[in-house]
Backbone of each chain as nested JSON, in Angstrom:
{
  "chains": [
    {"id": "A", "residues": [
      {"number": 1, "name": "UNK", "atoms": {"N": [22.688, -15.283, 31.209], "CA": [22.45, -14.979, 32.623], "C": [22.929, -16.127, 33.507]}},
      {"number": 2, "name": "UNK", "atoms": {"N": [23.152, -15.991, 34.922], "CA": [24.107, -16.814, 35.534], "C": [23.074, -16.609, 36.599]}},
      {"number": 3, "name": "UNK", "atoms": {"N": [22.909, -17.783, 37.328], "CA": [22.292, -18.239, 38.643], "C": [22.644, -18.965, 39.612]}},
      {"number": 4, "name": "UNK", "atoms": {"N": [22.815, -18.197, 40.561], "CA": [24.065, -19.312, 41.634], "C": [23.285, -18.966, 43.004]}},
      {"number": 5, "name": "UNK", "atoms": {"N": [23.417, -20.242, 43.785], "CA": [22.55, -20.241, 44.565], "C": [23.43, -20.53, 46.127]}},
      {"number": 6, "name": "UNK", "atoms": {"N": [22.804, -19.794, 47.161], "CA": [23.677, -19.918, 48.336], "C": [22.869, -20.303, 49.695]}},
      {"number": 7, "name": "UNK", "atoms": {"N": [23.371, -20.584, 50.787], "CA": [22.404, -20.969, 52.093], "C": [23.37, -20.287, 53.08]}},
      {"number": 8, "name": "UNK", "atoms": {"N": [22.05, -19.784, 53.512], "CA": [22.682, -18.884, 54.536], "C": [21.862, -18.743, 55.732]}},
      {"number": 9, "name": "UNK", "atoms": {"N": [22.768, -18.567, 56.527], "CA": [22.228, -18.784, 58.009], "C": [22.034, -18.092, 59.062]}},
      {"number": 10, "name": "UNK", "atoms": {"N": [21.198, -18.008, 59.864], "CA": [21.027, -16.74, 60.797], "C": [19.768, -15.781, 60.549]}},
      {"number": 11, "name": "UNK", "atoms": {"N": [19.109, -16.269, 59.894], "CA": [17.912, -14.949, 59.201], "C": [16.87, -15.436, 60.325]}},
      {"number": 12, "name": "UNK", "atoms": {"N": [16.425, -14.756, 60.743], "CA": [14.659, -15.012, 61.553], "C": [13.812, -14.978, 61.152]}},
      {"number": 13, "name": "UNK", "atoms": {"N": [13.644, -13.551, 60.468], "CA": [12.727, -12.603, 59.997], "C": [12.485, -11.989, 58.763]}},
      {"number": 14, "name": "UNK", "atoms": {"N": [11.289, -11.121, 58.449], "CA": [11.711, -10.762, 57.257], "C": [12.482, -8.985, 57.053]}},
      {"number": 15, "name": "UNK", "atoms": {"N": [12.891, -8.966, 58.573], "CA": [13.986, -7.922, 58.445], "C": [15.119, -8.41, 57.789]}},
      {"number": 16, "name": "UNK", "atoms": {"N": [15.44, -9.338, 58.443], "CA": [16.612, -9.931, 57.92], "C": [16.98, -10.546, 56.568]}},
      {"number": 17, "name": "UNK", "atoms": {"N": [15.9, -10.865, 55.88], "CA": [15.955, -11.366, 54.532], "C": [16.248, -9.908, 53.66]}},
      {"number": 18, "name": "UNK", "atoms": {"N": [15.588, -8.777, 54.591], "CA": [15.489, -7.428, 53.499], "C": [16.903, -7.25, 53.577]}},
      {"number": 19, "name": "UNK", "atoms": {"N": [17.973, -7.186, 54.734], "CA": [18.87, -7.038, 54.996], "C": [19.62, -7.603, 54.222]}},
      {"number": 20, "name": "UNK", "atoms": {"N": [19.46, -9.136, 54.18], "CA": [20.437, -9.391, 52.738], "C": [20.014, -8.85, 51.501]}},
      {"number": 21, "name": "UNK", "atoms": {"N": [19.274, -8.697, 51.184], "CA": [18.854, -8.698, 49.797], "C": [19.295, -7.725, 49.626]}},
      {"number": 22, "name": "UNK", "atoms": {"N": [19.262, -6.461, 50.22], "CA": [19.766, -5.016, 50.127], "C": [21.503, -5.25, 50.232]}},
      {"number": 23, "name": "UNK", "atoms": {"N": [22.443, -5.998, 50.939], "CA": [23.516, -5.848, 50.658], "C": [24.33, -6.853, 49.91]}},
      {"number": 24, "name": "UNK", "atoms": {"N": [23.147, -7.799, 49.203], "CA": [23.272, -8.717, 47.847], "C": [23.683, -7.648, 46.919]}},
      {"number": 25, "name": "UNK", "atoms": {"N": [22.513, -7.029, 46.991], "CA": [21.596, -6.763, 45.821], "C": [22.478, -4.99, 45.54]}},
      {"number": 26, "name": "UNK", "atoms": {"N": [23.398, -4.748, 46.0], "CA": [24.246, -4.148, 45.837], "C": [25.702, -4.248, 45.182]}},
      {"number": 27, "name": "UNK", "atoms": {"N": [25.833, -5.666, 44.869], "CA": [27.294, -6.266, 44.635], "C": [26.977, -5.8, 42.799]}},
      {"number": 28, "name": "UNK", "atoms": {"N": [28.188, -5.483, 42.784], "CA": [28.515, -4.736, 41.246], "C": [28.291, -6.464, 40.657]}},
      {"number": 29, "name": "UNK", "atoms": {"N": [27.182, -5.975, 39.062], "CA": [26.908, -6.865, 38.655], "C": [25.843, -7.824, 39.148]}},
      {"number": 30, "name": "UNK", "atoms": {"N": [24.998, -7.948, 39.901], "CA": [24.109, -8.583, 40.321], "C": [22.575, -7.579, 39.915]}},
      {"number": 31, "name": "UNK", "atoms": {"N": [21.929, -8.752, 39.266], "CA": [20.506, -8.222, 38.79], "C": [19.868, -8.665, 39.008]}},
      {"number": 32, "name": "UNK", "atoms": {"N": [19.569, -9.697, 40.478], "CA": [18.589, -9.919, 41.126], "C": [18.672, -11.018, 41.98]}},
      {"number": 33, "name": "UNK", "atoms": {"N": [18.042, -10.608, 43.396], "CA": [18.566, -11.646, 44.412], "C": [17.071, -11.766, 45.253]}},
      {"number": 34, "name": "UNK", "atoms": {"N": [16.985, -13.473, 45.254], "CA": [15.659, -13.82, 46.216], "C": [15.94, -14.508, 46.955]}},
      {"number": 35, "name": "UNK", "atoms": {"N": [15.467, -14.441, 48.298], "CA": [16.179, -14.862, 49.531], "C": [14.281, -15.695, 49.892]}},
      {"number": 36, "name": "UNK", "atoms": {"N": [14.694, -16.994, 50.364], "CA": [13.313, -18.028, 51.28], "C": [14.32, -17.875, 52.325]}},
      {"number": 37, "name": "UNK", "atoms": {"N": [13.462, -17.222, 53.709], "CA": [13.442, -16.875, 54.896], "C": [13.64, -18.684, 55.296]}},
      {"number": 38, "name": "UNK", "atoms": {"N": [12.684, -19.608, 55.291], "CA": [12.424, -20.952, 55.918], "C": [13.568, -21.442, 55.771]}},
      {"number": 39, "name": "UNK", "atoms": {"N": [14.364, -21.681, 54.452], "CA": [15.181, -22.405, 54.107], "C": [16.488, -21.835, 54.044]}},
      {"number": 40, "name": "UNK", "atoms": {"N": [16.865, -20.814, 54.062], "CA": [17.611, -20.167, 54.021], "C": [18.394, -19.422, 52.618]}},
      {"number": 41, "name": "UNK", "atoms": {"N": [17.434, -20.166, 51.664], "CA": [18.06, -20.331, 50.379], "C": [18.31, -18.604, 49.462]}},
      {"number": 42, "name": "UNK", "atoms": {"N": [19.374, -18.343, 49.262], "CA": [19.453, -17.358, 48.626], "C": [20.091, -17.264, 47.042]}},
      {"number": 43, "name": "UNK", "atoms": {"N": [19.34, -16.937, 46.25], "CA": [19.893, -17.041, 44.77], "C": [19.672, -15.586, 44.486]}},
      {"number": 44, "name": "UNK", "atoms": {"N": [20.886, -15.919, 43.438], "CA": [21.942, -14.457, 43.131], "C": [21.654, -14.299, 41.657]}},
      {"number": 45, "name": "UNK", "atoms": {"N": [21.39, -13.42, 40.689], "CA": [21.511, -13.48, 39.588], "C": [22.181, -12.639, 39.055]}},
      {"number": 46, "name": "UNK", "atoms": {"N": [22.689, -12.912, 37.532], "CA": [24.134, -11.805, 37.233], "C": [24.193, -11.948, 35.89]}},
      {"number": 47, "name": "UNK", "atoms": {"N": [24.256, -11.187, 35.028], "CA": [24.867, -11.595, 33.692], "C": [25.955, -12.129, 33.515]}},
      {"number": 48, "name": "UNK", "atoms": {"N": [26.926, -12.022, 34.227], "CA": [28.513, -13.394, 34.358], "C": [28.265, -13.578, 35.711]}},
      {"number": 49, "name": "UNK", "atoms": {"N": [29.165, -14.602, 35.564], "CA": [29.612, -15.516, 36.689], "C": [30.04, -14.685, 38.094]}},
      {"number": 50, "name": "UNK", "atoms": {"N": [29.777, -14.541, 39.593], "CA": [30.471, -13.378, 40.105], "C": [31.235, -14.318, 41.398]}},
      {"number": 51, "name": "UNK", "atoms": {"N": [31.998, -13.69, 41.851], "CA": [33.218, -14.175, 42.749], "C": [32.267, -14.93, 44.138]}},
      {"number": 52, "name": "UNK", "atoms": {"N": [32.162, -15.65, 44.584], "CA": [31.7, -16.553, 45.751], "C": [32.296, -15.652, 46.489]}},
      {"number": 53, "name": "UNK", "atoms": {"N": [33.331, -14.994, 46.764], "CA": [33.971, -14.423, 47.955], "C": [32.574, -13.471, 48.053]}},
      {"number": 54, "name": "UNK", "atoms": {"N": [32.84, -12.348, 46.888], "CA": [32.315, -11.4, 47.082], "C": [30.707, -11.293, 47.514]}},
      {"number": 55, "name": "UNK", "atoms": {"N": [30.034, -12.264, 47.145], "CA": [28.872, -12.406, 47.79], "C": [28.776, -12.21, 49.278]}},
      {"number": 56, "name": "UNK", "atoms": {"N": [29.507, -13.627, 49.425], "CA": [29.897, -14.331, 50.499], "C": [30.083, -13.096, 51.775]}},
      {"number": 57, "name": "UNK", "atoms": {"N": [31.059, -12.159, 51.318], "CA": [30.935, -10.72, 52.057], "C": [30.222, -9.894, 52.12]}},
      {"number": 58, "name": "UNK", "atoms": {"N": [29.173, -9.959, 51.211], "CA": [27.838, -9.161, 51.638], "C": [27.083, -9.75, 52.653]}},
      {"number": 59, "name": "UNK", "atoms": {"N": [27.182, -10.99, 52.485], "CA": [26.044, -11.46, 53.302], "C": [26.664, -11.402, 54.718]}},
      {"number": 60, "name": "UNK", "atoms": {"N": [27.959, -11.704, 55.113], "CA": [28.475, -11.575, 56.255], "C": [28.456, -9.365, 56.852]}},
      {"number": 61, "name": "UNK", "atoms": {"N": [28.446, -8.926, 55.659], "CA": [28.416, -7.388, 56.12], "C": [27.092, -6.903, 56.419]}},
      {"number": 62, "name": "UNK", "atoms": {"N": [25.479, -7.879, 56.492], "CA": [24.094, -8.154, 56.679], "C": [23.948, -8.739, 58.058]}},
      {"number": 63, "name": "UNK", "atoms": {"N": [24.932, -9.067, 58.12], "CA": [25.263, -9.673, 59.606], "C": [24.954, -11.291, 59.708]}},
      {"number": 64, "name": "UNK", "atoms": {"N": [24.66, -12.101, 58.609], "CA": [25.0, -13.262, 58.582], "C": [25.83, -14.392, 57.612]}},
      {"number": 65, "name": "UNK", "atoms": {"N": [25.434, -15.342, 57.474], "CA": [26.811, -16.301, 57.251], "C": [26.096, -16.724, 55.434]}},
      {"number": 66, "name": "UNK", "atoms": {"N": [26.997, -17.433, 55.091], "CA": [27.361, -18.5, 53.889], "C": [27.642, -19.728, 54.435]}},
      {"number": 67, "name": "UNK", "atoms": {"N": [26.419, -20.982, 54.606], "CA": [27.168, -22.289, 54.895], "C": [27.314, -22.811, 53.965]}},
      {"number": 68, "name": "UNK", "atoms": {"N": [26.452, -23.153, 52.871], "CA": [26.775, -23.651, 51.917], "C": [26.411, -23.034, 50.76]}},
      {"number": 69, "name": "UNK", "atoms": {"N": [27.258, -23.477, 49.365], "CA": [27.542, -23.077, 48.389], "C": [27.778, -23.951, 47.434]}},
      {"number": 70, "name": "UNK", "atoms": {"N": [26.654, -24.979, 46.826], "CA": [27.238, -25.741, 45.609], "C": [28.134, -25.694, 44.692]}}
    ]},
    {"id": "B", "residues": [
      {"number": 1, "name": "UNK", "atoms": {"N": [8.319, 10.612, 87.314], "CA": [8.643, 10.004, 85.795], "C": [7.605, 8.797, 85.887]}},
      {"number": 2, "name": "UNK", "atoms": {"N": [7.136, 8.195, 85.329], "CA": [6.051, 6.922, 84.897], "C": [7.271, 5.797, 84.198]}},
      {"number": 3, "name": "UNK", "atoms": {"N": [7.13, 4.513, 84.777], "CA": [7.582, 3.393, 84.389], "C": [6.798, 2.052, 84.015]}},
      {"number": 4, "name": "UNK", "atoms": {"N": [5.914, 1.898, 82.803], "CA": [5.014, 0.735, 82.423], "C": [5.867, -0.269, 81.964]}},
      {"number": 5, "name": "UNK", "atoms": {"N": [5.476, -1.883, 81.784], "CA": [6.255, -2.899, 81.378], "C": [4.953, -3.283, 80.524]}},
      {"number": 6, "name": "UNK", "atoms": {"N": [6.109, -4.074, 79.469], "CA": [4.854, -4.736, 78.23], "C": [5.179, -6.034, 78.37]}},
      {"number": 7, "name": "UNK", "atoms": {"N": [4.535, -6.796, 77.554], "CA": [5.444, -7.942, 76.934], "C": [5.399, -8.275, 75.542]}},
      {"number": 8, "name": "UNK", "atoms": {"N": [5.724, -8.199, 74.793], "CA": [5.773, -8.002, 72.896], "C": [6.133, -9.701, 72.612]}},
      {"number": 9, "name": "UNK", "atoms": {"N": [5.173, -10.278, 71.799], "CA": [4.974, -11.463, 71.332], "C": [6.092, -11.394, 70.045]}},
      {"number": 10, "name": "UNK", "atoms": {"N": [6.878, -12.152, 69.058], "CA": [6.794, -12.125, 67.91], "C": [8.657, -11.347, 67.176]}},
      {"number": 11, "name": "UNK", "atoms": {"N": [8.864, -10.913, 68.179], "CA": [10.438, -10.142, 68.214], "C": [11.549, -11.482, 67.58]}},
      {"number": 12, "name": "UNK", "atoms": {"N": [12.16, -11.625, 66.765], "CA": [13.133, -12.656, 66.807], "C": [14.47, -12.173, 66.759]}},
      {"number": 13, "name": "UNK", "atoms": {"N": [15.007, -10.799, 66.163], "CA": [16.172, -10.492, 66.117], "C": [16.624, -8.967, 66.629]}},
      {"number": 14, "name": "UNK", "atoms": {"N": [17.583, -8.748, 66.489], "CA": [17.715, -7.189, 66.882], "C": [17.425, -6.076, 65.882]}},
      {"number": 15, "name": "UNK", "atoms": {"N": [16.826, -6.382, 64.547], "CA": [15.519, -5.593, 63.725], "C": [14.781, -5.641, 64.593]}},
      {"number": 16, "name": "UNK", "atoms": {"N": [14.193, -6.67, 65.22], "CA": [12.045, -6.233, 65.186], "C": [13.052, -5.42, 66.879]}},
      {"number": 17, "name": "UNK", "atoms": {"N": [13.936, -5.551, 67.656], "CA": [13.942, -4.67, 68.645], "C": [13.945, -3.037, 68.127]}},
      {"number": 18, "name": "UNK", "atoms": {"N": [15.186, -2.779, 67.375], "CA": [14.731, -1.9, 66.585], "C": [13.541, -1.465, 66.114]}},
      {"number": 19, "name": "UNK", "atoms": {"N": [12.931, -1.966, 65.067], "CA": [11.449, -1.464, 65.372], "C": [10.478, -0.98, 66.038]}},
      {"number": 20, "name": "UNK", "atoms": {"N": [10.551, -1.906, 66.858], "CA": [9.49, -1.699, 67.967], "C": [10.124, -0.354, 69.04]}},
      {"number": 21, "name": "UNK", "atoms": {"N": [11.27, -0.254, 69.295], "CA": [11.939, 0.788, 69.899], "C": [11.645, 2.535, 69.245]}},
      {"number": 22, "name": "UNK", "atoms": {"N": [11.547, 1.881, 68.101], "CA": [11.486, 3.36, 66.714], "C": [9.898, 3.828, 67.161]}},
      {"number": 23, "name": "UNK", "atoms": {"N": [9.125, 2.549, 66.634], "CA": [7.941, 3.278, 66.753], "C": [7.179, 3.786, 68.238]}},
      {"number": 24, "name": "UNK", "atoms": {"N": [7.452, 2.796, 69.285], "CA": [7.421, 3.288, 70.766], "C": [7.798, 4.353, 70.966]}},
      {"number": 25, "name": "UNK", "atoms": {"N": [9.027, 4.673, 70.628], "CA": [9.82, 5.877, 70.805], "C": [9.465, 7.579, 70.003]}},
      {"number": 26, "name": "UNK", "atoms": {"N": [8.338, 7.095, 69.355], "CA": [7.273, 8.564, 68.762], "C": [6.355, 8.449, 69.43]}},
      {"number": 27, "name": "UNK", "atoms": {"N": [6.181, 7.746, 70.079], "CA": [4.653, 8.185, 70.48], "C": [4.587, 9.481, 71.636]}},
      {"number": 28, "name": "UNK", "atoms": {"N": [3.583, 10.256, 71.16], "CA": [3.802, 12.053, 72.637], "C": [4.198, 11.131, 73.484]}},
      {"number": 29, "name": "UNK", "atoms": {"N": [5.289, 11.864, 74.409], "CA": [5.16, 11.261, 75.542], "C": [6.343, 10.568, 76.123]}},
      {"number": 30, "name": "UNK", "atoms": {"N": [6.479, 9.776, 75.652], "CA": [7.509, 8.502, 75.843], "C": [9.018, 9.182, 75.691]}},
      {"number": 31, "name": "UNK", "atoms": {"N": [9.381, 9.301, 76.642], "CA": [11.088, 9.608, 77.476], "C": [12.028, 8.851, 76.834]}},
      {"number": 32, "name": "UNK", "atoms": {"N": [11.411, 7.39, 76.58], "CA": [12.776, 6.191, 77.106], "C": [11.887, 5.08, 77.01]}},
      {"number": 33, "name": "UNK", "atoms": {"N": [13.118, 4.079, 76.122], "CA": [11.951, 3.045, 75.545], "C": [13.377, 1.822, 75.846]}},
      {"number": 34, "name": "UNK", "atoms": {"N": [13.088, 0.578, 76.707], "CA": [13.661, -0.283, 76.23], "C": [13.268, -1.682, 76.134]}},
      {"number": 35, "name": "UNK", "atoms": {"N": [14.222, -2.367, 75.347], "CA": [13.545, -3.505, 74.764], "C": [14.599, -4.979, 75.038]}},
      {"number": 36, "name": "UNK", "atoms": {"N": [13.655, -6.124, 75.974], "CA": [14.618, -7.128, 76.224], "C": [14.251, -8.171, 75.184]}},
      {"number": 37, "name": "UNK", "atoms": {"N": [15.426, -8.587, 74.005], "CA": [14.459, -9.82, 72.485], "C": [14.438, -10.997, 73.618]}},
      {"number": 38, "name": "UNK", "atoms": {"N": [14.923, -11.388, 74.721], "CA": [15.058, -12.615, 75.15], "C": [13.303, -13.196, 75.746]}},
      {"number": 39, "name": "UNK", "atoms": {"N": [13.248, -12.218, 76.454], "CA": [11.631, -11.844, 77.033], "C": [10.481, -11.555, 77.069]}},
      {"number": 40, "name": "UNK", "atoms": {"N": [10.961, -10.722, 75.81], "CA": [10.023, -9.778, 75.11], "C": [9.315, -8.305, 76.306]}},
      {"number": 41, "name": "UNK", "atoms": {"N": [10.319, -8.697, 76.988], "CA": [10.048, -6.835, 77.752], "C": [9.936, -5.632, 77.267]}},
      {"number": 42, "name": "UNK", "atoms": {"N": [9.221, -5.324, 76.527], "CA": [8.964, -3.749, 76.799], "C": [9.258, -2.546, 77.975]}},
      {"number": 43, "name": "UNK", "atoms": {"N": [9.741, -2.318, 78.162], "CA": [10.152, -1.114, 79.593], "C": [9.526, 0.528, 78.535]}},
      {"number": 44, "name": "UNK", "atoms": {"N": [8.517, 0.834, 78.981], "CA": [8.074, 2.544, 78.777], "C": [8.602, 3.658, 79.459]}},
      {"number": 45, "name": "UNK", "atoms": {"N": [9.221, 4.672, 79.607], "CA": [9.349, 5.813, 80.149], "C": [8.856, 6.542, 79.598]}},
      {"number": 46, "name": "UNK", "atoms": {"N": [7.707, 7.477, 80.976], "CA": [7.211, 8.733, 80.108], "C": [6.822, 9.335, 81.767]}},
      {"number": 47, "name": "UNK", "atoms": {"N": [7.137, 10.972, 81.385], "CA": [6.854, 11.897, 82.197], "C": [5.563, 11.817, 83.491]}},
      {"number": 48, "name": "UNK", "atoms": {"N": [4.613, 11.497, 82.141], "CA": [3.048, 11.192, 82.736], "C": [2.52, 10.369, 82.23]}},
      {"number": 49, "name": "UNK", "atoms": {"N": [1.827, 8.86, 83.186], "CA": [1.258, 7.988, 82.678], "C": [0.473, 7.982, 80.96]}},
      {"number": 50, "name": "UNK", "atoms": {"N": [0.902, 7.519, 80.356], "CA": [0.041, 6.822, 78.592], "C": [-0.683, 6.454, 79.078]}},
      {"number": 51, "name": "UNK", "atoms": {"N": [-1.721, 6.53, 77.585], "CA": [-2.588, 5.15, 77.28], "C": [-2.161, 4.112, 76.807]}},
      {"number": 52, "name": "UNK", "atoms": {"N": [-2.58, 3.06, 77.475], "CA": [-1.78, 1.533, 77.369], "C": [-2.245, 1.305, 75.378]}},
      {"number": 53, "name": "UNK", "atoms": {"N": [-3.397, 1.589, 75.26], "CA": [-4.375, 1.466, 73.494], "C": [-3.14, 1.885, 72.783]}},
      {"number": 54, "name": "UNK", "atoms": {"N": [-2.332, 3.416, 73.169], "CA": [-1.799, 4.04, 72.127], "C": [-0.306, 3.29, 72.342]}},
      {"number": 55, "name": "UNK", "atoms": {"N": [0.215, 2.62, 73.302], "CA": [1.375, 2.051, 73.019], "C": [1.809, 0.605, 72.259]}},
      {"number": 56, "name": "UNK", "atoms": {"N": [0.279, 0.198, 73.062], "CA": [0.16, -0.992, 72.187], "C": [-0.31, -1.446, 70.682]}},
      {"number": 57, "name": "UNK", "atoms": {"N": [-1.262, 0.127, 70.016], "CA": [-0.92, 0.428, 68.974], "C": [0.381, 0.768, 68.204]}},
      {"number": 58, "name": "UNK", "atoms": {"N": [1.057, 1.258, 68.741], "CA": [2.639, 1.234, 68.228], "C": [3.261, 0.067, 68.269]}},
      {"number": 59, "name": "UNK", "atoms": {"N": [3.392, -0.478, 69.228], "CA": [3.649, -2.314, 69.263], "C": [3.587, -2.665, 67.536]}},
      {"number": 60, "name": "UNK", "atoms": {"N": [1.628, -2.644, 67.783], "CA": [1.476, -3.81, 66.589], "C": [2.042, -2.649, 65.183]}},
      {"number": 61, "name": "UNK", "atoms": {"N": [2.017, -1.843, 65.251], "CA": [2.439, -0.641, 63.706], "C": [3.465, -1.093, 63.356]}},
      {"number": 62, "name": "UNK", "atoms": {"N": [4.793, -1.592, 64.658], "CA": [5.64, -2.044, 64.272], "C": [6.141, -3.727, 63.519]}},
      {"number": 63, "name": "UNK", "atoms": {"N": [4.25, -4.157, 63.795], "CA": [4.341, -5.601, 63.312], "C": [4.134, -6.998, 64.124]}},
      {"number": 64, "name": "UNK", "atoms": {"N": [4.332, -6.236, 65.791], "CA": [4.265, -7.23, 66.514], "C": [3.066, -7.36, 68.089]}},
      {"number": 65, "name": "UNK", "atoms": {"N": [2.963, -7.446, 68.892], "CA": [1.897, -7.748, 69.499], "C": [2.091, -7.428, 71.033]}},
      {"number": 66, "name": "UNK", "atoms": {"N": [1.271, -6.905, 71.653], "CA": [0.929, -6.544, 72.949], "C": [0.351, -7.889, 73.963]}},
      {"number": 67, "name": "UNK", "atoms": {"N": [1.168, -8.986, 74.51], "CA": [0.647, -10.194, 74.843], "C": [0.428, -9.908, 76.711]}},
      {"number": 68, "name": "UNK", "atoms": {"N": [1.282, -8.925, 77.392], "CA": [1.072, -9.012, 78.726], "C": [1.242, -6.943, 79.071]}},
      {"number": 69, "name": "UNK", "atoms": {"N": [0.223, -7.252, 79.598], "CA": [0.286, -5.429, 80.501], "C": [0.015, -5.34, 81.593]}},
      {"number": 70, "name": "UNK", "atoms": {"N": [0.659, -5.661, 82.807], "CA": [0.265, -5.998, 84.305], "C": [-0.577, -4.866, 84.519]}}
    ]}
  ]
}
């Protein structure tokens, strides 16, 4: 299992956390995504490794960003 | 037509406007519902004066709070 972790920016609420998580948590190959509202912190889980882009475009199609990405 | 103003505590993004618009917007009655996130304005339209109890019950259903009713 693969765990990759992202920060993302723009969330207020916990609409908005549902919002990502729902268009995380849709990316082919992902089996589980927990989003901290405070921190912004969002981790992705996957049985392989999955494309940074493709995240990266869910979360922008949720209506917010990817600042950082270890 | 009847025109009441609220003021809704607790709104941070254009979800909780949504929300609060959804559930305002069932209650008998209510014409026309709009919502300022900057202010927290509530604007009511309805045919014939509401009860202020039953709108501001919809408020909080939606999660958030009834702080001013001139």
């Amino acid at each position: 299992m693969t765990t990759a972790t992202y920060t993302v920016s723009g969330m207020t609420c916990g609409h908005c956390v549902s919002s990502v998580k729902e268009e995380v948590g849709e990316v082919t190959g992902v089996t589980g995504v927990e989003v901290d509202l405070a921190t912004g912190l969002l981790t992705v889980e996957s049985d392989n490794p999955l494309d940074t882009a493709t995240i990266r475009a869910a979360v922008e199609e949720a209506g917010y960003e990817v600042v950082d990405h270890p």
